[in-house]
C-alpha positions in Angstrom: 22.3 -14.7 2.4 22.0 -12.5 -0.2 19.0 -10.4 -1.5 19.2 -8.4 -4.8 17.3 -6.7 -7.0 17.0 -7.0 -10.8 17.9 -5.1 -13.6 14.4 -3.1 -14.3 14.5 -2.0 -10.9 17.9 -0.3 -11.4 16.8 1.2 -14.8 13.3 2.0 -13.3 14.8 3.6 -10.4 17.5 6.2 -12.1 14.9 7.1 -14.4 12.9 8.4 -11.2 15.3 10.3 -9.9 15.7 11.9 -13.1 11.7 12.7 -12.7 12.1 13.7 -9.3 15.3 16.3 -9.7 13.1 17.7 -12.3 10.8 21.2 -11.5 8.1 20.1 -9.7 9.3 16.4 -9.5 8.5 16.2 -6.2 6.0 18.5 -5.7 4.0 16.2 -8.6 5.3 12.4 -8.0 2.4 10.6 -6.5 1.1 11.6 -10.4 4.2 10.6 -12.0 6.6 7.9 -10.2 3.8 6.8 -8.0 1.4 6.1 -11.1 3.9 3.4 -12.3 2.8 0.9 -8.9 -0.9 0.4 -7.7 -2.3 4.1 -8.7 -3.9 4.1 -11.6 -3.3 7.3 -13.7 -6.5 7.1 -15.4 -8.4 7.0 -12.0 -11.1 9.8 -11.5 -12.6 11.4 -8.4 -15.9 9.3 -9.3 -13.8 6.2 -9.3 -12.7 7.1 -5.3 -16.6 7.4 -4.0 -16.9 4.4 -6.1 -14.4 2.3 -4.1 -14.8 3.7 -1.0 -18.4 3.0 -1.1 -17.1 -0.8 -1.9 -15.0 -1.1 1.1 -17.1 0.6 3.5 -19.8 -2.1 2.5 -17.1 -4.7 2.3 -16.6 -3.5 5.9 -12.8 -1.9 5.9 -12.5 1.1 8.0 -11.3 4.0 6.3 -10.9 6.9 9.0 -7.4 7.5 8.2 -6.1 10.3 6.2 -4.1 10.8 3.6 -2.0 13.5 2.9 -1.7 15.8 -0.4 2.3 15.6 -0.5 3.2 15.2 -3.9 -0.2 16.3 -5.4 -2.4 12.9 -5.6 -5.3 12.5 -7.0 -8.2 13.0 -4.0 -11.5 13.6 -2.9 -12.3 14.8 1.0 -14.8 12.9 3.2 -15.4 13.2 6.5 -12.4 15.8 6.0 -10.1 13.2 5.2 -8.3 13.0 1.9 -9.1 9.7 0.4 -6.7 8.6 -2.5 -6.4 5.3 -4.3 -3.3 4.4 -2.2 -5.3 5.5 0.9 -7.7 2.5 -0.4 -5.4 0.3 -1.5 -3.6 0.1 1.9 -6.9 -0.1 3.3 -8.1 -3.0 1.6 -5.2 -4.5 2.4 -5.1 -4.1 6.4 -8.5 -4.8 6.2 -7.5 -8.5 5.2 -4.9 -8.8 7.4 -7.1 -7.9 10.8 -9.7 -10.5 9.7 -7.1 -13.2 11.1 -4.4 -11.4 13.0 -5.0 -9.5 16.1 -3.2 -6.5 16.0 -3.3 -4.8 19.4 -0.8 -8.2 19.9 1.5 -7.2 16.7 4.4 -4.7 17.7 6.7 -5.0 14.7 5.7 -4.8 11.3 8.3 -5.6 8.3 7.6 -4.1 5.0 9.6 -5.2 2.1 9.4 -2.9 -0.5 8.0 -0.2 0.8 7.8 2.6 -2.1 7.0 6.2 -0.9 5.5 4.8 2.2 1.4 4.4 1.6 1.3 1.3 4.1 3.4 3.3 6.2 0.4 6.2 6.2 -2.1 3.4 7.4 -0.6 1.5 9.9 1.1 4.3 11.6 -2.5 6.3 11.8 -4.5 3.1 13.0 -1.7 1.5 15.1 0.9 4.1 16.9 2.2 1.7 18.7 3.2 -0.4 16.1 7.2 -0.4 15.5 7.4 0.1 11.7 10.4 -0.9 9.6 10.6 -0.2 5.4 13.3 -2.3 3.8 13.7 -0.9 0.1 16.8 0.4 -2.4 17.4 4.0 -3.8 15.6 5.8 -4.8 12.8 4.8 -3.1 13.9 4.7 0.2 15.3 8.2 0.2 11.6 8.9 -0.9 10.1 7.1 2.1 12.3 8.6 4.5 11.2 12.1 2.9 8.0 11.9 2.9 7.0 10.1 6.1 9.3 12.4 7.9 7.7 14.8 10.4 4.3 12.2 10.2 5.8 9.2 11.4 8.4 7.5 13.3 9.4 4.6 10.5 12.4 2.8 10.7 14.7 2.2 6.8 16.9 -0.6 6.3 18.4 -2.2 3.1 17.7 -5.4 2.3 21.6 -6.5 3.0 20.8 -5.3 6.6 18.0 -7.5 7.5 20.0 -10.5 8.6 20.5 -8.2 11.6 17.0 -7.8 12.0 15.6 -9.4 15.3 11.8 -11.0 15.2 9.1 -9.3 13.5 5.7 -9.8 13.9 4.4 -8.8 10.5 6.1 -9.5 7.5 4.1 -7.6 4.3 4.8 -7.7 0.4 2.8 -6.2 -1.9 3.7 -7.1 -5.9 7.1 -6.8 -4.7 8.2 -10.8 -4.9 7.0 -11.5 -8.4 9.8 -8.8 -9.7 13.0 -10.6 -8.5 14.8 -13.7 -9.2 13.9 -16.6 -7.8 17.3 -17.0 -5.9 16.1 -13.7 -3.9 12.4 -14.6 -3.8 14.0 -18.0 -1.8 16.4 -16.2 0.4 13.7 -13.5 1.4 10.7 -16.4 2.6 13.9 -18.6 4.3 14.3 -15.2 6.3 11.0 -14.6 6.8 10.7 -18.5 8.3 13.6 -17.8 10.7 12.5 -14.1 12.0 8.6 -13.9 11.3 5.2 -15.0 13.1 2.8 -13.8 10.4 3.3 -12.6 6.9 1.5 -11.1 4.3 1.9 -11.6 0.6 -0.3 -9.8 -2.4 1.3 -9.9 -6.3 0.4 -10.9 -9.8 -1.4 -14.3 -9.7 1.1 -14.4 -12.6 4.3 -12.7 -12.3 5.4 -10.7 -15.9 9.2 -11.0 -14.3 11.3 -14.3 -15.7 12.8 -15.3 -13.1 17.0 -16.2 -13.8 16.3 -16.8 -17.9 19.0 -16.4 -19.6 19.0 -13.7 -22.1 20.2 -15.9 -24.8 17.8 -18.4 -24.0 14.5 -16.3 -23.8 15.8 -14.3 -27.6 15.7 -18.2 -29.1 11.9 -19.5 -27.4 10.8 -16.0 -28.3 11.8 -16.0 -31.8 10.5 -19.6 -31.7 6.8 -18.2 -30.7 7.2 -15.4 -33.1 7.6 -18.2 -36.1 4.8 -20.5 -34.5 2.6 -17.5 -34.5 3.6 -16.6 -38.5 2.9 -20.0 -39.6 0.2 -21.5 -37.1 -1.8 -18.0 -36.0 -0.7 -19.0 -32.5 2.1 -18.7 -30.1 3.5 -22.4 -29.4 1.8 -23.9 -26.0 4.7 -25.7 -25.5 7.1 -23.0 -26.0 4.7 -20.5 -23.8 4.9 -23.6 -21.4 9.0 -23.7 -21.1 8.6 -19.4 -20.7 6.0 -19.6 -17.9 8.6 -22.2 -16.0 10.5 -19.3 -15.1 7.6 -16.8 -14.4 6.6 -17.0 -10.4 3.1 -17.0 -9.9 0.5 -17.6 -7.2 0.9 -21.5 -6.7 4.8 -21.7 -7.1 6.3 -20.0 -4.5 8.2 -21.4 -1.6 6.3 -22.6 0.8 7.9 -23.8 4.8 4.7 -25.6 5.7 3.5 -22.4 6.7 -0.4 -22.1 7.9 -2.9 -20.8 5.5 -5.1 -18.3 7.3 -6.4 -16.4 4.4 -5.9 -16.9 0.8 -8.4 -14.9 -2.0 -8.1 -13.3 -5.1 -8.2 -9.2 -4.8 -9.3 -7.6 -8.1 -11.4 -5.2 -6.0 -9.4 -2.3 -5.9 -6.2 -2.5 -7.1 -6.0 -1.3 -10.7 -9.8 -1.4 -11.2 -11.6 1.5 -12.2 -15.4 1.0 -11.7 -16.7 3.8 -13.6 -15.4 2.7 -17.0 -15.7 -1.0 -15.5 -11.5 -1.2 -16.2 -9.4 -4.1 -15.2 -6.0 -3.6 -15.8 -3.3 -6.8 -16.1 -4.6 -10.3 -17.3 -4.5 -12.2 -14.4 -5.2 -9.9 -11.3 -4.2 -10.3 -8.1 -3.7 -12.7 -5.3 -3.2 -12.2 -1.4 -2.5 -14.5 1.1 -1.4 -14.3 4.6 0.8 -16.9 6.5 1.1 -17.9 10.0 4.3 -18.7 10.5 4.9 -19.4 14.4 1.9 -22.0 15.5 
């Protein structure tokens, strides 16, 4: 079974390591590299205390810490350091503990795991949780180096997780909507086989087309370009055929899997309340799956 990844990720992924062999790359990349996932750039210190607020009232415990490691931006309360990731990853578990027990879970999967923020959150809350991040270069060398000496988190690459024995948790955040759909397939027909429960959060509407052929995408482009020229509008039908290979929140492969939560989450993630900011058209989705009944 084969899992990939596509070409952004390859180009998006040398271009960090270029940022991160730079002076201060890494002394600087939860501002640089990590801005280009869930932290906002433009995110201010009033904007934290903002969402905080939200989440405490929302009723999400925050009483982990984050760390300043690669300079994020942060306020202190409580003398913790409270970043957008911190919140992020917070809101997150949150939604997951409403309908899974977690002094029960012992293994928890992470596909995709970036520097390691759900790493941070689930390793303070839940110790004895065995954690495993599956991810490519460079970001898994930037897991490994910046949860080492914190935490003891397993790495893996996604060709080794056929040997893989059960997890408990499965978790993918905006991570599926990125890859093809062959991968997107082979990664939930894994997840069947090997998982009890499994979280999913992405793009109601994924910007990624899936497996369109280059050629293919230049001509219905071009075709929308014309309709727009000629009709002040992009062709519905022709947007249609383009959206057929996008993967959004109601396409995605489905086992008969149970439904225990399933909401839209614009709350946090790339919102910034004090200019009242959403970024990305559609927002965001999460859902979380019972697998084993």
């Amino acid at each position: 079974m084969a899992f990939g990844t596509v070409k952004s990720w390859e180009q998006i992924g040398a271009e960090h390591a270029r940022i991160l062999g730079d002076d201060a790359g890494w002394e600087n990349f939860r501002r640089t590299i990590a801005s280009r996932y869930f932290t906002d750039a433009k995110y201010s210190e009033d904007d934290l205390r903002f969402a905080w607020d939200f989440l405490a009232r929302r009723g999400a415990r925050i009483s982990e810490t984050d760390f300043a490691e690669g300079n994020p931006l942060r306020i202190v309360i409580d003398g913790k350091i409270i970043t957008q990731d911190l919140l992020n990853s917070a809101s997150e578990l949150h939604s997951m503990e409403r309908v899974i027990d977690f002094s029960k879970i012992e293994s928890f999967v992470e596909i995709g795991g970036g520097y390691g923020r759900m790493a941070l959150m689930v390793c303070q809350r839940y110790p004895h949780i065995r954690y495993t991040i599956v991810d490519v270069p460079p970001a898994s060398e930037i897991s490994r180096k910046f949860l080492a000496g914190k935490f003891e988190v397993a790495s893996i690459t996604p060709a080794e997780l056929e040997s893989l024995d059960q997890a408990d948790v499965f978790y993918s955040s905006s991570v599926m909507s990125e890859l093809d759909r062959k991968f997107v397939t082979n990664y939930f027909q894994l997840i069947d086989r090997k998982g009890t429960y499994f979280y999913l959060k992405d793009w109601k509407t994924g910007h990624h087309l899936n497996d369109l052929p280059r050629t293919k995408e230049l001509v219905l482009r071009g075709l929308n370009k014309v309709s727009t020229i000629l009709r002040g509008r992009p062709s519905r039908r022709v947007t249609k055929m383009i959206d057929a290979y996008r993967i959004s929140e109601d396409n995605y492969p489905r086992h008969g899997w149970q439904e225990l939560l399933h909401e839209d989450c614009e709350d946090v993630t790339g919102y910034s309340p004090s200019t009242n900011r959403v970024t990305g058209d559609q927002g965001f989705f999460e859902v979380v799956y019972k697998i084993r009944r």
